[in-house]
N, C-alpha and C positions, 0 to 999 in steps of 0.2 A: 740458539737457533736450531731449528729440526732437521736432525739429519748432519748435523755440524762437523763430525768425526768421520763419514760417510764422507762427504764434499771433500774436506779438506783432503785426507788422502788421497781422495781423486785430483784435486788442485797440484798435492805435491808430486804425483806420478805424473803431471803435465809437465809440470817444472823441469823436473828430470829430460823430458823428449825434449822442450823447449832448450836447453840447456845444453846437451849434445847435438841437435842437429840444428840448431837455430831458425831462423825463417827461410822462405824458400822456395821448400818442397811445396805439394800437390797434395790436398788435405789428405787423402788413402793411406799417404807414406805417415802423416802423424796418426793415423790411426790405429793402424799397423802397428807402430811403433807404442804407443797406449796400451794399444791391446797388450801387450808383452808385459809393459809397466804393471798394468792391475792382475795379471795372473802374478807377477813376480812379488806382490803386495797382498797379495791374499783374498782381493778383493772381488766379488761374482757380481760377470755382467752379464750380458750378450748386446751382440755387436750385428747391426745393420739388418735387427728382427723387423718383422713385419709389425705393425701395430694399429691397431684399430682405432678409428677414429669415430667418435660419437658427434652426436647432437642432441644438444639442447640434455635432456633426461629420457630419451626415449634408450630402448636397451640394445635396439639393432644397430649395427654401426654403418655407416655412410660411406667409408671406404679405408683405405689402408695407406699407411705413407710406413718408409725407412726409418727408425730410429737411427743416428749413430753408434748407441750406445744408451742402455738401458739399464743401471747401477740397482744392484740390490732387489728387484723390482721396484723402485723406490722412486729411482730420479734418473731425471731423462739430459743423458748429456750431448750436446748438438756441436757440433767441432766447424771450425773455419778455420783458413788461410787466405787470407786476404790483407790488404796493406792498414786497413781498418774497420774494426764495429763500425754501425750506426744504428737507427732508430728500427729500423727494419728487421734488424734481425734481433732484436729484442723484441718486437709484434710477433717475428716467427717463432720463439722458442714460446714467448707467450703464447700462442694459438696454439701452439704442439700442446702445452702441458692441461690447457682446457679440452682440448679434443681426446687427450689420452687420458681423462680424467688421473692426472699427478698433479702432486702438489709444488714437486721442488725440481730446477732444475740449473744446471751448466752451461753456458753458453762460454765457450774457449776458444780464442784465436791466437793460432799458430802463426800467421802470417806478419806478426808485427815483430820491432827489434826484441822489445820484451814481450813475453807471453800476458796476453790481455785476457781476464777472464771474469764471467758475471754470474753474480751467484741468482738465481730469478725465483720469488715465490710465485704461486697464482694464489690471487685472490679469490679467483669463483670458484677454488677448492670447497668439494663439500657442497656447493650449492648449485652443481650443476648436474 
């Protein structure tokens, strides 16, 4: 998988927050708490950058939305706390990763007993 060593490190520095502070908190506090993780891990992100959003293949971008967290320049990772994923926030991190022209990204929630996490390709990688 692309990017496989990249994620996973990112996965087990969730673990870790999941791990110590359990579910609960208010997404900011696990971020917070991440952020900490991947400076402690070596790992370069930036955290709640601006990020431009395209369409379609044109170059000018349509507007801006918050990453949570932007790995490596590489992969876009989107954080929850809530009691449950569902379909929807797989359409969102999917739409994030077409709009910010990325390939790969994280969808992580903190909010469950165990830490739930999805690893998401895009498809229109490349062809958008």
């Amino acid at each position: 998988m692309k990017y496989e060593n990249i994620t996973g490190k990112v996965i087990g520095c969730a673990m870790k927050v999941h791990s110590f502070l359990g579910n609960g908190f208010q997404e900011v506090i696990y971020q917070r708490a991440l952020a900490l993780e991947l400076c402690e891990c070596g790992i370069n992100f930036v955290r709640e950058i601006e990020q431009n959003i395209f369409y379609k293949d044109y170059t000018e971008p349509i507007g801006t939305r918050r990453a949570d967290f932007l790995i490596e320049d590489k992969i876009l990772v989107e954080l929850k706390a809530i009691t449950e994923l569902n379909d929807v926030h797989l359409s969102q991190i999917l739409n994030y990763l077409t709009a910010y022209r990325l390939e790969i990204g994280l969808l992580i929630n903190f909010g469950e007993k165990s830490l739930n996490f999805k690893r998401v390709i895009n498809s229109k990688f490349g062809g958008v």
